[in-house]
N, C-alpha and C positions, 0 to 999 in steps of 0.2 A: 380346421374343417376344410381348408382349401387342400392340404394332402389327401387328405379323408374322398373330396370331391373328387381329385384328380384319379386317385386309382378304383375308384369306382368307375369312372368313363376308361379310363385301359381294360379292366375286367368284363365288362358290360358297353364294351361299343354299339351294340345294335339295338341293347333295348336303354339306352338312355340317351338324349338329345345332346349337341352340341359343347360344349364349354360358353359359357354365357348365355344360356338360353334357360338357364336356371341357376339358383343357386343357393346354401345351405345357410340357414340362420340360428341361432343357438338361442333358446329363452330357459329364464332359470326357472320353476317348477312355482317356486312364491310369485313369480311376475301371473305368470300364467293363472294362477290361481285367486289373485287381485286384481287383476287388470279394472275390471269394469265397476270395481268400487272401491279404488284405493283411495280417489278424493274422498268420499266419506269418512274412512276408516280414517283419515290423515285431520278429519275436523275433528272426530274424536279424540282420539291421543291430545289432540290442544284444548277439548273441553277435561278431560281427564288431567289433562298437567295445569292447566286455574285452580281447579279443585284439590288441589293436590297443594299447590301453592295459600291457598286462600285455608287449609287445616292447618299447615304450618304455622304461617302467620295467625292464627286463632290459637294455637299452643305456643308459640310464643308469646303474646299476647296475656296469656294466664298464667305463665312463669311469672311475665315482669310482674304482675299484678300482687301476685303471690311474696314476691321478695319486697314489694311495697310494705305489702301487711305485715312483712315479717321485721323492717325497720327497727322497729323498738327493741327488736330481744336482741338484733344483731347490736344496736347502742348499747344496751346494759352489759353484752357481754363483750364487747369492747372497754366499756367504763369498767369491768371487771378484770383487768386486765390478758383479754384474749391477743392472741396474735393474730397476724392475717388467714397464714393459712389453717388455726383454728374456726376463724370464722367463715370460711369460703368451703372447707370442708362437707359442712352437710349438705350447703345447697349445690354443691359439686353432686354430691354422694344420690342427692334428690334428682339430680338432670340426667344422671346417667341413669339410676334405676327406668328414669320413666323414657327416656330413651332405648332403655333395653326391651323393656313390657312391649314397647309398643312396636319395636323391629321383630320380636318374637310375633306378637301379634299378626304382625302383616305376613309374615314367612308363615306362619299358621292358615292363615286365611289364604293366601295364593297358594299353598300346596292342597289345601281341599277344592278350592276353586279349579285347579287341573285335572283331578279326577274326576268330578264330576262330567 
């Protein structure tokens, strides 16, 4: 911006003042456009990432609970002679699934939520 500045005043000596008696500042389009509520927006995103934090931990929470209950059948098919990775399999197989549903889910929902 300082070349930009400089041949402007060679070009334009008569209708533009001095060299330091003004001078060019560049703002990027987002600043401009948040300025006078980017605190707020900025408490946001930190009430939206607890929230965000605190579903997690409530889905993990209902996993572990899940594989509590599920104790006995992993014993018997243990005592039946399962291997490890027979029995880590499905609750493998159950984390991804509901890991996939729910990243579909959210891509679903933020691509309608843009349209709108």
């Amino acid at each position: 911006m300082g070349r930009f500045a400089g041949q402007v005043q060679s070009e334009l000596p008569d209708s533009v003042p001095p060299p330091g008696a003004w001078t060019l500042r560049l703002r990027t389009l987002d600043d401009m456009g948040t300025r006078g509520i980017r605190p707020a927006l900025l408490v946001l995103l930190g009430a939206v990432a607890i929230v965000l934090c605190i579903a997690c931990g409530n889905v993990a929470n209902l996993m572990l609970a899940r594989g509590a209950a599920r104790s006995k059948e992993v014993a018997i098919r243990a005592a039946l002679g399962a291997d490890r990775w027979a029995l880590a399999r499905p609750l493998l197989v159950e984390s991804v699934l509901l890991a996939v549903a729910g990243g579909a889910l959210g891509l679903a929902l933020a691509s309608g939520w843009g349209r709108s």
